[in-house]
N, C-alpha and C positions, 0 to 999 in steps of 0.2 A: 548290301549294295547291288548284288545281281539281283533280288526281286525287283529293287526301284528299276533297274533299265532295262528288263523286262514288261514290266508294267510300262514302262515308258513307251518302250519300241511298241506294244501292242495298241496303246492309244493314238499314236501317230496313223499307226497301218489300217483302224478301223476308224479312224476320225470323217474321212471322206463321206463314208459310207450311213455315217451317223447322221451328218450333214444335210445328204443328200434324202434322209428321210426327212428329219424334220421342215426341210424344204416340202416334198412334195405331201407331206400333212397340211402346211401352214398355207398353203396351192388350194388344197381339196376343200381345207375352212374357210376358205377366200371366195370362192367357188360357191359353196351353198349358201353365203352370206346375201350375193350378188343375187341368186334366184330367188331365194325369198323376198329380196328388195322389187323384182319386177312382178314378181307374182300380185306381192300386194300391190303394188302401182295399177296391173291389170284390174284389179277386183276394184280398185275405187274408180278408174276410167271406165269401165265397162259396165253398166249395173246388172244387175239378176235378172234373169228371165220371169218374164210375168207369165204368174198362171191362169189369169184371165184371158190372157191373149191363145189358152190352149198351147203353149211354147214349154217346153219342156216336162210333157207328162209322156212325149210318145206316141201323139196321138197326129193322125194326119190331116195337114191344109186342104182343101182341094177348093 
C-alpha cells in the first residue's frame, strides 16, 4: 500500500510538468505544419525564376 501512494503522490507532483511538455511539443508540431502550409502556398503563387530572363544565375542587369 505505501508503494501505491507513493507512486501516487509522485504522479500528481510531476503531472503538470508532463503536461506542460506535451503541450509545448504538440505547439512546436502545430507550428512547423503552419510553415510548411505557407511555403507551399508561396512556391504555387510565386513561379521560378526564369533563366532566360538571366534571373537567378548571379549574373548582373545593367
Amino acid at each position: 500500500m505505501e508503494v501505491t501512494s507513493v507512486l501516487l503522490f509522485l504522479l500528481t507532483l510531476f503531472a503538470p510538468s508532463g503536461r506542460a511538455l506535451l503541450d509545448s511539443i504538440a505547439y512546436r508540431n502545430k507550428a512547423k505544419g503552419v510553415a510548411e502550409i505557407l511555403r507551399a502556398q508561396r512556391a504555387v503563387d510565386r513561379p521560378q525564376l526564369d533563366v532566360e530572363q538571366g534571373r537567378g544565375q548571379g549574373t548582373a542587369r545593367d
